[in-house]
C-alpha positions as CSV (number, residue, x, y, z in Angstrom):
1,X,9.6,5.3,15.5
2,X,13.1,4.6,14.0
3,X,12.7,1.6,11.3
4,X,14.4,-0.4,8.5
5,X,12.9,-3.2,6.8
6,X,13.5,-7.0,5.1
7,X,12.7,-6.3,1.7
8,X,9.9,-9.1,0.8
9,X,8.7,-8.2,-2.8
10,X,7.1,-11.2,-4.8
11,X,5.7,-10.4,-8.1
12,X,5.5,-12.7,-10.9
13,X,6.6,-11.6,-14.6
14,X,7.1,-13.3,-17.9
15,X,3.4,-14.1,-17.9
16,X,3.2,-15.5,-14.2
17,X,6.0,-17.9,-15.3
18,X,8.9,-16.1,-12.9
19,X,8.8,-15.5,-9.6
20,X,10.9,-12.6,-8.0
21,X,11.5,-13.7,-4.6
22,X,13.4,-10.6,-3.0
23,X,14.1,-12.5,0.1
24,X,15.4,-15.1,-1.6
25,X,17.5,-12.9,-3.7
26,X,18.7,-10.7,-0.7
27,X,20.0,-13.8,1.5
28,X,17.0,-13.4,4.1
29,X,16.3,-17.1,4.4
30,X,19.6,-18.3,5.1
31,X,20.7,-15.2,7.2
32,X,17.2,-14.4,9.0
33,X,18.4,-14.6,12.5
34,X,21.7,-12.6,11.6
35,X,19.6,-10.0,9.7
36,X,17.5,-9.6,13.2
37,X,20.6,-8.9,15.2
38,X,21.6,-6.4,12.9
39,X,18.3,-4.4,13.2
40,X,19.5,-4.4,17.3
41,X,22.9,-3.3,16.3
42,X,21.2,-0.1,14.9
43,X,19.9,0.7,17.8
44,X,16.3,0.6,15.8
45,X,12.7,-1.0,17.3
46,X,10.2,-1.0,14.6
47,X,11.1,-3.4,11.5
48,X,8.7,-3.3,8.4
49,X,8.5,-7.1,7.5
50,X,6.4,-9.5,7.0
51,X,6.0,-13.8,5.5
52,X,6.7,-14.7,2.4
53,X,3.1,-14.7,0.9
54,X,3.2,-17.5,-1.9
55,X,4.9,-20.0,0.6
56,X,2.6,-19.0,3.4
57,X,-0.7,-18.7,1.8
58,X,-1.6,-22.4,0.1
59,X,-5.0,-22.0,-0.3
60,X,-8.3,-21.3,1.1
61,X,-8.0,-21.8,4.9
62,X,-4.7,-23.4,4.1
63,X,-1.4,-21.7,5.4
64,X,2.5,-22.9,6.0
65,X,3.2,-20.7,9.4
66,X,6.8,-22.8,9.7
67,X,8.8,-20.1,8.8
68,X,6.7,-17.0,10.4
69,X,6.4,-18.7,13.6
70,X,10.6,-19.2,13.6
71,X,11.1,-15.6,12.3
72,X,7.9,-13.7,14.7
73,X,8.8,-15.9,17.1
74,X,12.6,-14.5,17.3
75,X,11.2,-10.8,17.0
76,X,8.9,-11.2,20.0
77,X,11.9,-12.5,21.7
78,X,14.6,-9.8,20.9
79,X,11.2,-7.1,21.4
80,X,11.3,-5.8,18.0
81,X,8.0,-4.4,16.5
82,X,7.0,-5.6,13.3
83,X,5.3,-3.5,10.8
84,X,3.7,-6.8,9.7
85,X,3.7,-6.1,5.7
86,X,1.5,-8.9,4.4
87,X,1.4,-8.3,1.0
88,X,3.9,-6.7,-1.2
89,X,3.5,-6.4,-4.8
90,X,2.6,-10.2,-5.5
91,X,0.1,-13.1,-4.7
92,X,0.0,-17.1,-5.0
93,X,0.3,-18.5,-8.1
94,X,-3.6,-19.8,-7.1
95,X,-5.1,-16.6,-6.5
96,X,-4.0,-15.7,-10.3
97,X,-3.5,-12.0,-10.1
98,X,-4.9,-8.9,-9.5
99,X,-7.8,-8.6,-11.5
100,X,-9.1,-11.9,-9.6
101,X,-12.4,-10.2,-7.7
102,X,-12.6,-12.6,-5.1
103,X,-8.9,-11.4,-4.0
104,X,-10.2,-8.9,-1.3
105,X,-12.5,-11.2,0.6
106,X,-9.9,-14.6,0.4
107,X,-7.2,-12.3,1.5
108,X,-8.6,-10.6,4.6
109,X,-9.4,-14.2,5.8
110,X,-5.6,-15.0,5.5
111,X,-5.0,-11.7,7.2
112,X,-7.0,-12.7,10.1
113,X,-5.6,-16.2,10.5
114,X,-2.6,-14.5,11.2
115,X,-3.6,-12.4,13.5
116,X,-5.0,-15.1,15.5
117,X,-1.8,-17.0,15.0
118,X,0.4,-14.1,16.3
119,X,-1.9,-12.1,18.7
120,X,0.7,-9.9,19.6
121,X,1.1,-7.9,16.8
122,X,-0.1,-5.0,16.9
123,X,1.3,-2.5,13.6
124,X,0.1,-3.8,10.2
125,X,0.6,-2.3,6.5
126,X,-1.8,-5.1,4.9
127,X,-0.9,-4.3,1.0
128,X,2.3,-2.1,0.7
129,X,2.1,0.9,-2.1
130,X,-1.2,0.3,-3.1
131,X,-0.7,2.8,-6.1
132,X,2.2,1.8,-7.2
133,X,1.3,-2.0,-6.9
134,X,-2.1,-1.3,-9.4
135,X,0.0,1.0,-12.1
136,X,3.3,-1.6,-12.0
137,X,0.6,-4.3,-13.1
138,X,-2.0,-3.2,-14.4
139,X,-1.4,0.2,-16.2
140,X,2.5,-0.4,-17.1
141,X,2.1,-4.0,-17.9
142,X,5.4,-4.8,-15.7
143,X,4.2,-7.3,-13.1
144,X,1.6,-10.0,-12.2
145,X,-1.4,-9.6,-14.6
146,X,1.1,-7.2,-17.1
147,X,-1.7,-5.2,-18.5
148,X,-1.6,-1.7,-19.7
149,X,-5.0,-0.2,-19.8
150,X,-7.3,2.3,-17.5
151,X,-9.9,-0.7,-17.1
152,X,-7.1,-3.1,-16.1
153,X,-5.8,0.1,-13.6
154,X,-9.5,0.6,-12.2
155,X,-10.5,-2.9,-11.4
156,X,-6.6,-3.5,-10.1
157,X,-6.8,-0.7,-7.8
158,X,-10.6,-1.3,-6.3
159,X,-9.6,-5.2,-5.7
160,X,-6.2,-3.6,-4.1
161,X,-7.4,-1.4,-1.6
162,X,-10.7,-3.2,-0.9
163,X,-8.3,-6.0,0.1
164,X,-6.5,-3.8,2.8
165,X,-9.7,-2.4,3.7
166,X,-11.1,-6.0,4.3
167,X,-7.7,-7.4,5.8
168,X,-7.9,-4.2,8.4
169,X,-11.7,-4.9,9.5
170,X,-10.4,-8.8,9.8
171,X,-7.6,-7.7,11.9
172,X,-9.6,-5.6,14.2
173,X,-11.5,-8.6,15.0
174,X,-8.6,-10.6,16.4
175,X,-7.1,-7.1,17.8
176,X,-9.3,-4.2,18.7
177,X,-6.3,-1.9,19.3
178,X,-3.9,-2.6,16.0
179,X,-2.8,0.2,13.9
180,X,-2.3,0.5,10.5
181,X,0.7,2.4,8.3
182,X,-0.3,2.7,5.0
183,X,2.7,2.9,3.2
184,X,2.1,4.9,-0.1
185,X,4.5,6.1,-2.9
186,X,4.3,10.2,-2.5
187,X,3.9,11.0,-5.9
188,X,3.8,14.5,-8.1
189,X,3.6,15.5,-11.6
190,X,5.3,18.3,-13.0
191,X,3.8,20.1,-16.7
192,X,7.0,20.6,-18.7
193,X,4.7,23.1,-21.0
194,X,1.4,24.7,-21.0
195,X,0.1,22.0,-23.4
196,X,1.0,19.6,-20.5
197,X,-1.1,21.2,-17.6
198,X,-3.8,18.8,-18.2
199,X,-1.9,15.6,-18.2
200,X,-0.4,16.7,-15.2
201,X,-3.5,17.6,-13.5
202,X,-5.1,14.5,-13.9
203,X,-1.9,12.1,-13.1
204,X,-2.3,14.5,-10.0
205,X,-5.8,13.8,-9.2
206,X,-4.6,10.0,-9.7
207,X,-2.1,9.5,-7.5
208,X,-4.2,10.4,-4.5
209,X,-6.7,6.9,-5.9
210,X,-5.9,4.4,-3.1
211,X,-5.9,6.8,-0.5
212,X,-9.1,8.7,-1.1
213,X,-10.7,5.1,-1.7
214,X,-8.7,3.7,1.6
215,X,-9.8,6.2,4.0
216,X,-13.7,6.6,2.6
217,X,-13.0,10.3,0.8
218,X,-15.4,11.2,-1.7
219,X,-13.8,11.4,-5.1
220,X,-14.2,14.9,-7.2
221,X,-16.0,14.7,-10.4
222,X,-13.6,14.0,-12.6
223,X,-12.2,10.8,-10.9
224,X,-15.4,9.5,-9.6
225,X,-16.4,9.4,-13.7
226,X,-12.9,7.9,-14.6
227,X,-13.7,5.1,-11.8
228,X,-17.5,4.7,-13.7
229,X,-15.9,4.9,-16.7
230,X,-14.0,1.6,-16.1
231,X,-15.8,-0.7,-14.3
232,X,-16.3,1.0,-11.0
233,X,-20.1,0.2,-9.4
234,X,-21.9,2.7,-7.2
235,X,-21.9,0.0,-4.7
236,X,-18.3,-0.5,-5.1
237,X,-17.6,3.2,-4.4
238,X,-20.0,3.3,-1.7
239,X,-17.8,0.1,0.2
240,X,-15.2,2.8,0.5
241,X,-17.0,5.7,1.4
242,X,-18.6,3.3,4.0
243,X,-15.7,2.0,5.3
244,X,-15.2,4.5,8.4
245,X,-11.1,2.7,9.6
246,X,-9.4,5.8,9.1
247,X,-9.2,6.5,12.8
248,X,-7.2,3.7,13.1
249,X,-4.9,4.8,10.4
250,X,-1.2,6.2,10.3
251,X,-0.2,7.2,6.5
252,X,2.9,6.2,5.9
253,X,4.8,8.2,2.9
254,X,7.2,6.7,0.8
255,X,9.6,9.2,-1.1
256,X,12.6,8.4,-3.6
257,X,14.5,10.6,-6.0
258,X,11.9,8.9,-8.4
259,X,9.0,9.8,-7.5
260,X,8.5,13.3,-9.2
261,X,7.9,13.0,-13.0
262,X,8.1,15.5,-15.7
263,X,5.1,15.4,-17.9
264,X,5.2,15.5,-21.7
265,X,2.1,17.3,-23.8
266,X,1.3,13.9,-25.2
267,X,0.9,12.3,-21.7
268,X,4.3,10.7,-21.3
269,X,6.4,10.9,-18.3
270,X,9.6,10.8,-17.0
271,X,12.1,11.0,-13.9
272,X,12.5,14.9,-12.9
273,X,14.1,14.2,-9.7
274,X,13.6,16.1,-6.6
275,X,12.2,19.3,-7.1
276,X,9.7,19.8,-4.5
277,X,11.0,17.0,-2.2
278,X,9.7,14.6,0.3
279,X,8.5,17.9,2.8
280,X,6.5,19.7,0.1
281,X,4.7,16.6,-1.1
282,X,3.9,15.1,2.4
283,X,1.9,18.2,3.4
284,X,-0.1,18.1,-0.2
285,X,-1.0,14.6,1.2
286,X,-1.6,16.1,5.1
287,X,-3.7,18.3,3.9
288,X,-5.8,16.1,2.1
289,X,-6.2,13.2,4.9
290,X,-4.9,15.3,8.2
291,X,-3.2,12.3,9.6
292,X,-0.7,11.3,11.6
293,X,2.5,10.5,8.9
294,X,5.9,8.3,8.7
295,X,8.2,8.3,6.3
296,X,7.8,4.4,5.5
297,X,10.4,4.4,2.7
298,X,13.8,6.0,1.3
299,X,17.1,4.7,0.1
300,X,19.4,5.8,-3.1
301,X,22.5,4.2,-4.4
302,X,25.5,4.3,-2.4
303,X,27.0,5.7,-5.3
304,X,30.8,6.1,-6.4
305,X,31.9,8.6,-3.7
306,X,30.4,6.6,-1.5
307,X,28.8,9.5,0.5
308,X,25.5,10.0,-1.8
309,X,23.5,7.5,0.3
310,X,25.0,9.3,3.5
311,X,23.7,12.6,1.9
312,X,20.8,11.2,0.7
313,X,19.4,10.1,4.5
314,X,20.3,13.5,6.2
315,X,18.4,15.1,3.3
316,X,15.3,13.3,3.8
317,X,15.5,13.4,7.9
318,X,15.9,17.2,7.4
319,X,12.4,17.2,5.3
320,X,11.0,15.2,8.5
321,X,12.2,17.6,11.0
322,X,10.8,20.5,8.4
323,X,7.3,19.1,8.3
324,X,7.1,18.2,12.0
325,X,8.2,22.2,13.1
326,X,5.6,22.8,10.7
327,X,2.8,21.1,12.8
328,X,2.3,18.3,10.7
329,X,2.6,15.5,13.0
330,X,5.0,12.6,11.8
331,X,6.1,9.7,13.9
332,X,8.3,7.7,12.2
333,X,11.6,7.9,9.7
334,X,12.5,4.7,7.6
335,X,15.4,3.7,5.7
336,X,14.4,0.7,3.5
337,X,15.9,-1.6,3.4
338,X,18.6,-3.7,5.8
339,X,20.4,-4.8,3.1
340,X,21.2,-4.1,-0.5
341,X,18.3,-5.1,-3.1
342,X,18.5,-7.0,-6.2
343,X,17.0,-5.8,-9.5
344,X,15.2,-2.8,-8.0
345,X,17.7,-0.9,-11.2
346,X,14.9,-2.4,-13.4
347,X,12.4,-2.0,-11.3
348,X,12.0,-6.4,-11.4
349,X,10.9,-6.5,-14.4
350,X,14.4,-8.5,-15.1
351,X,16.2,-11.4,-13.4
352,X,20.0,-10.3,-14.0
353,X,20.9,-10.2,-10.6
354,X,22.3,-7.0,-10.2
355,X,23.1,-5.9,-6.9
356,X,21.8,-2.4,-5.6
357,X,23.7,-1.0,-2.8
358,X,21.0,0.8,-1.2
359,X,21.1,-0.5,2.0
360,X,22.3,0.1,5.8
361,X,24.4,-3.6,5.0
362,X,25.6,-5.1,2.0
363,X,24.5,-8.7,1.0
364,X,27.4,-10.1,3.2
365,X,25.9,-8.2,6.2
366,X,29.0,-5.4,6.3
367,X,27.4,-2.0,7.4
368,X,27.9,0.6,4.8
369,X,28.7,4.0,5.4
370,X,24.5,5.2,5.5
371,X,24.1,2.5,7.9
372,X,26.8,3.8,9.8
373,X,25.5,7.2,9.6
374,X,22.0,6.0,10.3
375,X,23.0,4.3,13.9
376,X,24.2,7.8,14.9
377,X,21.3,9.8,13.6
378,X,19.1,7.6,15.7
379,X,21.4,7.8,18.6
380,X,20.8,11.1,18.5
381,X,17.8,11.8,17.9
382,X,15.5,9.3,20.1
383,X,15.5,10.7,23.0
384,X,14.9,14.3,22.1
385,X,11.8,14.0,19.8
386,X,9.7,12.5,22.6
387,X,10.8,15.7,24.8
388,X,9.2,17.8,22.1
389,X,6.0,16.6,22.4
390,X,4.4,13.7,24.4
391,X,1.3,13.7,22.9
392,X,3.4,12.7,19.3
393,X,3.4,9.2,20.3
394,X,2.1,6.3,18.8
395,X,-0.2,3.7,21.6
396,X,2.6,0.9,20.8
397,X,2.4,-2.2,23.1
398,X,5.6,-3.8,23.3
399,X,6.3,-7.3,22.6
400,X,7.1,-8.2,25.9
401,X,4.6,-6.3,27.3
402,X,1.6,-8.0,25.4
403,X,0.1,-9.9,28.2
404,X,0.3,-7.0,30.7
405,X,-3.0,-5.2,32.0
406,X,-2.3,-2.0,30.6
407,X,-2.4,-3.9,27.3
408,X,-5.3,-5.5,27.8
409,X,-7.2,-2.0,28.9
410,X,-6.1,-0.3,25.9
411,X,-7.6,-3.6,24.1
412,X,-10.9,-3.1,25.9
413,X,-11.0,0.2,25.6
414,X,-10.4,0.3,21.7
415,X,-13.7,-2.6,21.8
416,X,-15.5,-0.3,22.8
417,X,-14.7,2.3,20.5
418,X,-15.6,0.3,17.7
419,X,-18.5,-1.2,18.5
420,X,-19.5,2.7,19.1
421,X,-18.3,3.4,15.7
422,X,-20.3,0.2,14.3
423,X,-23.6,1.3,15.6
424,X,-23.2,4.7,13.7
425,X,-25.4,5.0,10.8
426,X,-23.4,4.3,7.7
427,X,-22.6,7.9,5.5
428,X,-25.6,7.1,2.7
429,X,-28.1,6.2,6.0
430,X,-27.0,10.2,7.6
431,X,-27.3,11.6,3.7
């Protein structure tokens, strides 16, 4: 699966006061059905994209579906596959923020209206970079709830990932067969000195949080106290160890040339850039889960030769190829996003309106030379991977094909697998 992606970050900063509307920023709402052709241009099928959340969601049971049912409407019709990214680093101004506990339940309700609403999707990421979404808000103090604490961090990340875990078991309601990417920063820590190792090893043990609790792994010793230490439940833990969805589950990896850090004896950190790179860090995560992967996520600055981006892709699609000759199997390569970003150089914590020319077109939709470069890797490239391996595919139902009976089997079919799965005794009833 060849994909790009509409860049729809929301969160709020200066207290809630601000909204940073990344759609509105990028153009998206004025050039929606011109950023669509583009993505057919590329020659690419799956688009990471989803509705604006705060203009969608109005309350309980209350929802604005004007502009999703233009926009899902138009990808149905061109047969593009959304990866339908429903919440992405902000909420309404009404839910409050993340630390709101009834978050999880409120939002897989809205998750399920619009699966109703648009029964043909089939590919969800329900909360995009869970990890990153809790320590940006709640352990930096950057977004949303701007806290910096471990008991801000914990009860952030269990209202995070219970909220995917509910939106998933809402979606599966409405459709038996969908799959879900999670898209995850692939982090690792680095100890600059011996005095260090310890840091390191526990920012390593945290990284894996969202996952572990997202897929139902138990937690070593260490982390299971941290979680107890800061307002964790034993019935909270045991929701996740319960929650039994990772069969339906692609993890999706994101990797940039920030996401290794160098790790200071006191506990700071900082950017080390790519030392191990996007192959070595996805198999520490294979290992751990042994799922299928995607690359959900990479870009970098076009820079001032104007061949780092270019370099940049090739790099990472190299790691993919690595990874997938070493067994591992991965199904999908991203570059995110269509366009160029705005703000991402201060991570949005900052309204100046700087322009970041990370993507495949520039804000006045002109291809840049990655997304030139980008077109040919995939015209290259899509026809052979499937010859390597048919069993490496992912059970996508097309757009246009969502009425046919083969669709409608595999919908059958995956009923029945879960209500087999539901009448298994839960993991504390087998203990």
């Amino acid at each position: 699966m060849f994909a790009t992606g509409v860049e729809n970050s929301v969160p709020t900063i200066d207290g809630g006061r601000v909204r940073v509307d990344e759609m509105e920023s990028c153009g998206h709402y004025k050039h929606w059905q011109r950023d669509f052709e583009l993505v057919e241009e590329m020659g690419i099928g799956y688009l990471r994209y989803g509705p604006p959340i705060h203009t969608t969601w109005l309350g309980v049971g209350k929802y604005d579906w004007e502009f999703a049912d233009l926009t899902f409407a138009e990808l149905k019709r061109r047969n593009l596959v959304p990866i339908v990214d429903l919440c992405h680093f902000g909420v309404p101004h009404w839910i409050g923020n993340f630390q709101n506990g009834d978050f999880p339940e409120l939002f897989a309700a809205y998750a399920q209206a619009f699966a109703a609403r648009f029964p043909w999707v089939q590919i969800y990421t329900p909360v995009n970079e869970m990890y990153i979404c809790a320590t940006f808000s709640a352990r930096y103090g950057w977004w949303n709830e701007q806290l910096s604490s471990d008991q801000a961090f914990v009860t952030a990340i269990k209202h995070i990932v219970k909220a995917n875990v509910c939106a998933m078991r809402a979606i599966l309601n409405v459709r038996p067969d969908a799959i879900f990417i999670q898209s995850e920063s692939s982090e690792y820590f680095h100890a600059e000195s011996p005095a260090a190792i310890q840091p390191a090893e526990i920012m390593n043990s945290q990284r894996f949080l969202s996952l572990d609790l997202n897929y139902g792994r138990r937690l070593d010793s260490q982390m299971y106290e941290y979680l107890m230490d800061n307002g964790m439940t034993r019935d909270e833990y045991h929701f996740f160890l319960d929650s039994r969805l990772k069969q339906h589950c692609i993890m999706g990896n994101d990797y940039y040339v920030t996401n290794e850090h160098r790790v200071s004896a006191d506990g700071s950190t900082r950017a080390s850039g790519e030392i191990f790179g996007y192959s070595e860090i996805t198999r520490h995560y294979h290992n751990r889960y042994r799922l299928p992967v995607m690359h959900t996520e990479t870009n970098l600055n076009q820079g001032p030769l104007g061949t780092e981006a270019v370099d940049w892709m090739w790099k990472q699609w190299a790691n993919v190829l690595r990874v997938r000759n070493d067994g591992v199997p991965i199904v999908g390569f991203t570059w995110y996003s269509l366009t160029d970003q705005i703000d991402w150089d201060s991570a949005l914590r900052e309204t100046n309106g700087n322009v970041n020319p990370l993507g495949l077109y520039d804000l006045d939709r002109n291809i840049r030379p990655v997304g030139k470069a980008y077109k040919k890797l995939i015209s290259q490239w899509r026809d052979v991977l499937p010859t390597q391996s048919l069993c490496l595919t992912v059970p996508v139902v097309m757009p246009n094909e969502a009425d046919e009976r083969h669709a409608e089997r595999q919908k059958v079919r995956a009923e029945e697998i879960l209500q087999s799965e539901s009448a298994r005794p839960s993991e504390r009833e087998s203990n």
